[in-house]
C-alpha positions, 0 to 999 in steps of 0.5 A: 535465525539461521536461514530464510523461509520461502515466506520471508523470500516471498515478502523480501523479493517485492521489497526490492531487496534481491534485485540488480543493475540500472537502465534508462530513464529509471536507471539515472534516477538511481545513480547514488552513491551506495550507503556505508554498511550500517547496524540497524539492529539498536533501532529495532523493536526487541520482538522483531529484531530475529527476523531483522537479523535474517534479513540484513544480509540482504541489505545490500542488493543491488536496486531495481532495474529495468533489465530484471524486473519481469524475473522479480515479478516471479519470485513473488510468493504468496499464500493461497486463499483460504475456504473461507469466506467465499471469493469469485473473480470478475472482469470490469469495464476499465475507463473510457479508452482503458482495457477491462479490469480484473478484480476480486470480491470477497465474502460478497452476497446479497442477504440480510442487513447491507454491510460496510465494503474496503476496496483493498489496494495491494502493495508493490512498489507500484511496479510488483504484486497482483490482486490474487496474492491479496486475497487471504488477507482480504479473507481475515479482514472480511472475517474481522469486520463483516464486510465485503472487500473488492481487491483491484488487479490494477496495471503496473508501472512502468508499464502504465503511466500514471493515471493508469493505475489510479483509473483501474483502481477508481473503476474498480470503486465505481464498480462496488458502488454501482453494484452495492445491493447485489454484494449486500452492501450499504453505499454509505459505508465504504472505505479505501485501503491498501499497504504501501504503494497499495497505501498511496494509491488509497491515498490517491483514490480517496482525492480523486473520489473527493475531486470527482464527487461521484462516490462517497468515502466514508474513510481511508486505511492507509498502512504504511503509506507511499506518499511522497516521491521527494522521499530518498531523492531530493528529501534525503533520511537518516540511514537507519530509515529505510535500512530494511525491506525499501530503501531509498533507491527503491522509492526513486525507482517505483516513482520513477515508473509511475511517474514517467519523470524522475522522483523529485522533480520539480513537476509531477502530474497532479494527483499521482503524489498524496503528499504534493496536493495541496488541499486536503479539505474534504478528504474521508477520516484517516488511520494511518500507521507506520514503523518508526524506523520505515522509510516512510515514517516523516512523510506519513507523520505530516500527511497525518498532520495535514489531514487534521489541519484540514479539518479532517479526522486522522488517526496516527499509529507510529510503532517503535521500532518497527521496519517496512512490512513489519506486520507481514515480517513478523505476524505472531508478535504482539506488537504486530498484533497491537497494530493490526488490532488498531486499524482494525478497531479504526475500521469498525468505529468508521463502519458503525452506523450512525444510529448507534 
């Protein structure tokens, strides 16, 4: 592949991969020395190695920082929703204190049986990418599964703390609960999803559901989930986890923001961090899938773990091969299709009603 398309820079530029400089508090969470160049191309899977080929000139950007993130924030691309099914935009009421939410539901409307509901969580690093961008694949997953989807237009780090986020996406839940008859939805099966920081704020969601007892879940998609700030700061990886798409200077730096204390530290505030809550009992049943070259691979494989020494049902999917953002990478390939055919197949076995 000799060049880049407008949709690979697209899904390149919330990867952190054209970025630049340093800067305060979430610049000394970056200072680390630069990686020597390495070949990732013998640890990639066969069908994605073209579009691993035309990425890795990108490899070595210069990280996030607080001085180029607005003008990072614009080079996102996304494509437009389809027709169909329908969408409309709403406005919400936030938490106590908080300003109102944006959200987006598709393919909602009273009329026949209630169907199962996702509230979708959108990827980004905790720090890019908007509920809009979202909304075609909410569009395929309603088609796929016959469901209603909410996708959360929650605010972004640094410029929201923790919990920000977690509330709006928690509103934004409480929101599709309470109004379930009006959407044509049945209560007792809605799910969390999200890929990425969309995976860890699933993650995230589903415990506060769990610890707050107000809404339950009957599962939790997690697609390459950010689950674990101690990843690439004070949990360092072997060089060919995290070569593509989000490398570990880009963890630190999306903790970094959410958090408002440096990745790793000894303290992070509770629930901000999947991977640090201790009990995991109680939590809905999981698929979790994860490229076995992405950055988050080992701490998905334990969360996957913890979850069933809970007690609590996990699916874990590991495709060989396979980099961060793989199934967006590389769509057509039919190890792409194998893994969205997977989580899709874990959603509907969730969605089915008990009676059957």
């Amino acid at each position: 592949m000799s060049g880049i398309t407008r949709r690979e820079f697209g899904f390149l530029a919330p990867a952190g991969l054209v970025a630049l400089g340093s800067g305060s508090l979430l610049g000394d969470a970056l200072r680390a020395e630069a990686p020597a160049a390495f070949d990732i191309t013998p640890y990639v899977h066969p069908q994605l190695r073209p579009m691993a080929e035309s990425m890795r000139r990108y490899a070595n950007a210069p990280p996030f920082s607080m001085q180029t993130l607005a003008a990072r924030r614009k080079q996102m691309f996304a494509f437009p929703p389809k027709a169909q099914p329908g969408w409309v935009e709403r406005t919400i009421p936030g938490a106590k204190g908080a300003p109102d939410v944006r959200i987006y539901v598709v393919n909602g409307g009273a009329g026949g049986a209630p169907r199962p509901a996702i509230l979708q969580i959108h990827g980004g690093g905790f720090i890019l990418g908007d509920a809009r961008s979202a909304i075609r694949g909410c569009q395929d997953l309603a088609s796929a599964l016959d469901c209603v989807v909410v996708t959360v237009d929650y605010r972004l780090a640094p410029e929201t703390r923790f919990p920000g986020s977690l509330e709006d996406n928690y509103a934004g839940l409480k929101w599709l609960y309470g109004h379930a008859e009006e959407l044509g939805v049945d209560r007792s099966r809605i799910a969390v999803m999200g890929e990425s920081a969309g995976g860890g704020h699933a993650a995230m969601l589903a415990i506060a559901a769990r610890d707050r007892g107000e809404i339950p879940l009957v599962f939790q998609a997690l697609i390459y989930p950010m689950l674990d700030d101690r990843t690439g700061s004070t949990r360092k990886v072997p060089p060919y986890l995290g070569a593509l798409i989000w490398k570990p200077d880009d963890n630190r730096f999306g903790w970094t923001a959410l958090m408002g204390v440096p990745a790793g530290s000894r303290t992070v505030p509770y629930g901000a961090v999947p991977a640090r809550i201790e009990n995991l009992k109680g939590l809905p049943p999981a698929f979790i899938g994860v490229g076995s070259i992405d950055l988050f691979v080992d701490e998905d494989i334990d969360y996957a773990r913890r979850l069933i020494d809970a007690g609590v049902p996990a699916e874990l999917n590991v495709v060989p091969g396979a980099f961060h953002g793989f199934d967006v990478a590389a769509a057509k390939a039919p190890i792409v299709k194998q893994f969205n055919a997977a989580a899709i197949a874990a959603l509907a076995r969730a969605f089915k009603p008990m009676d059957h």
